[in-house]
C-alpha positions, 0 to 999 in steps of 0.5 A: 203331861196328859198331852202325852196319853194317847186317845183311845178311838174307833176300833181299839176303844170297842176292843178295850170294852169287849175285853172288859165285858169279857173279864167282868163275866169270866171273873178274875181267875179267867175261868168263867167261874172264878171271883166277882165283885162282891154281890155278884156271883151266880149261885153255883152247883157243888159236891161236899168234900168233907162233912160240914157240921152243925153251926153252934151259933147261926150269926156267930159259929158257922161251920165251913168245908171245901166244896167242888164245883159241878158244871151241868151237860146240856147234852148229857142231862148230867152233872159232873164234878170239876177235875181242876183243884182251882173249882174247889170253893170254901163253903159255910153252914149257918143253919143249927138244925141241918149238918151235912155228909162227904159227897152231899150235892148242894147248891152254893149261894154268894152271900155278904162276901162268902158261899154258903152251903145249901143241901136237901139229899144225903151223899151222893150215890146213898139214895138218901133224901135226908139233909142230916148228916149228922 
């Protein structure tokens, strides 16, 4: 049976790896910022969509929202959201002390398996630097 299994070689053999290496970096979804294996996400820029409240337990009771990603321009020197709806992400809070406002930019960490939410300004465009939304 395995007789019949043709041998990868040269060429074709680099080509399979680069498309590997190629996937592994871009992530399932194909987009360059879509699921990795667990552990391996890069942290990411994001923008709130809707408020994310307070934990009630920091183990037990964490608090999630939907978030957008943001992509940086090099050439702008400026962040802007993602318009696909496939760049939205669920995002948790764990903090008890810190609850977060519609529109608060923040950064997104890959934490054992989910994004967690990590903000130090009030909503975008408010001039705010408090990270209490509440």
């Amino acid at each position: 049976m395995a007789e019949n299994i043709p041998a990868l070689v040269g060429e074709q053999a680099r080509l399979v790896w680069q498309d590997y290496l190629r996937r592994t970096q871009q992530g399932s979804s194909g987009t360059g910022r879509g699921p990795r294996p667990t552990g391996t996400q890069p942290p990411i820029a994001v923008i709130l969509d809707y408020a994310l409240t307070l934990a009630t337990h920091a183990l037990t009771g964490p608090t999630w929202t939907f978030a957008t990603r943001c992509d940086w321009s090099v050439e702008e020197e400026e962040y802007t959201e993602a318009s696909d709806e496939v760049e939205k992400i669920k995002v948790w809070n764990h903090s008890e002390y810190a609850a977060y406002q519609p529109n608060t930019f923040g950064i997104a960490h890959w934490v054992d398996g989910h994004w967690i939410f990590f903000g130090d300004c009030g909503p975008a465009g408010s001039g705010s630097s408090s990270s209490s939304g509440a």
